[in-house]
matplotlib code that plots the C-alpha trace (Angstrom):
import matplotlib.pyplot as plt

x = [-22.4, -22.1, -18.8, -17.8, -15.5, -14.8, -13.7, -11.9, -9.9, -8.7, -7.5, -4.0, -3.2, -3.4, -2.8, -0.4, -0.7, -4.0, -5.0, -1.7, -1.1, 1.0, 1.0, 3.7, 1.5, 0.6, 3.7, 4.9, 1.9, 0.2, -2.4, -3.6, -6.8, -10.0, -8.6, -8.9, -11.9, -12.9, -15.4, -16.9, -16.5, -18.0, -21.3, -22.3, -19.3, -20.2, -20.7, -18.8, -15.6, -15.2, -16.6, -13.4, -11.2, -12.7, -12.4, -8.5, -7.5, -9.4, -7.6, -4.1, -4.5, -5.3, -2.2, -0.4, -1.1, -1.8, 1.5, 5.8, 6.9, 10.7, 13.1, 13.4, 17.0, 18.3, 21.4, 20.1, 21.4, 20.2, 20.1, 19.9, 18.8, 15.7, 14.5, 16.2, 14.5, 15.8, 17.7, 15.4, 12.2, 10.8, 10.1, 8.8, 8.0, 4.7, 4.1, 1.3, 1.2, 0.0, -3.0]
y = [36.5, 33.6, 30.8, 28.1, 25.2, 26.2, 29.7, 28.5, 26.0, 28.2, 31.0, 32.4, 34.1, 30.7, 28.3, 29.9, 28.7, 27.3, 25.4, 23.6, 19.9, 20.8, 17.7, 19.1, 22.1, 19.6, 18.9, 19.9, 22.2, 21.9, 24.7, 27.4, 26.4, 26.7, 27.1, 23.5, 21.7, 19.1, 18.0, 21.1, 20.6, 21.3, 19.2, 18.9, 17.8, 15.5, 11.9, 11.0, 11.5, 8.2, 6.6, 8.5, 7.6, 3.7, 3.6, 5.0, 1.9, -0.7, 0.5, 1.0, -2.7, -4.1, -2.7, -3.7, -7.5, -7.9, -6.1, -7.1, -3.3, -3.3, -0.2, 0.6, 2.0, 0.1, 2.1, 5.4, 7.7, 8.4, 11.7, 11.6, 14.4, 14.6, 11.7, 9.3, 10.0, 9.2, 11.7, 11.5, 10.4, 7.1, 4.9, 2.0, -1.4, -3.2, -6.8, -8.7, -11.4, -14.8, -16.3]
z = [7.4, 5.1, 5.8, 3.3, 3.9, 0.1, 0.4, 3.7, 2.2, -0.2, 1.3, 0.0, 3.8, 4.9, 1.8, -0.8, -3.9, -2.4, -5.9, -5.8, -4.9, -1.6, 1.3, 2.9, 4.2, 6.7, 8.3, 11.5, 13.6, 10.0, 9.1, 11.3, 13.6, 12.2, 8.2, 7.4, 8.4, 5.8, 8.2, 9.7, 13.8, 16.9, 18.1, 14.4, 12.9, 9.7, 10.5, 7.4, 9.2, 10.7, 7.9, 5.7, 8.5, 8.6, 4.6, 4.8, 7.3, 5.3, 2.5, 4.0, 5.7, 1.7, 0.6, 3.5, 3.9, -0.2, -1.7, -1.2, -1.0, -2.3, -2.6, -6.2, -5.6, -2.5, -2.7, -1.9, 0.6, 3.6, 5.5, 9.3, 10.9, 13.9, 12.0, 8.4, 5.2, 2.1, -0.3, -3.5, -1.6, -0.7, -4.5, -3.9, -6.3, -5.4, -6.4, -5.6, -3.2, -3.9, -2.9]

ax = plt.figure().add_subplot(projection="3d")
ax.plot(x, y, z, "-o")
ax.set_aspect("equal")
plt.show()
């Protein structure tokens, strides 16, 4: 027996549409244990995963402290339910800082 994070990750039963740019599969419990494993796990998990977790908050810091974030419609509706969100999604305007 043979296993591929490949064949894994792209499993219909667990991933419909499987090819198709989905983020909010993630929400809530998210995926199934064991169907997504980007990293692999156990005692030989990859070592790249806190280097990919490192290189995510070095990049999420840049754009935080280097960007003004402004609402590009300030008027939009707002629906409260567990948690706000806004009606048509979250479009933002970045403009650099200055030095």
């Amino acid at each position: 027996t043979h296993w591929t994070v490949h064949t894994t990750h792209r499993n219909p039963k667990y991933f419909p549409e499987p090819e198709k740019f989905d983020p909010s599969r993630f929400e809530g419990k998210g995926p199934a244990p064991y169907t997504f494993v980007p990293f692999g796990g156990g005692p030989r998990m990859c070592p790249g995963r806190e280097y990919a977790r490192l290189e995510i908050l070095s990049f999420i810091h840049n754009v935080v402290t280097k960007f003004k974030f402004s609402k590009v419609d300030p008027n939009e509706k707002v629906i409260y339910r567990n948690s706000p969100f806004p009606a048509n999604g979250l479009l933002i305007r970045l403009e650099p800082l200055g030095n």
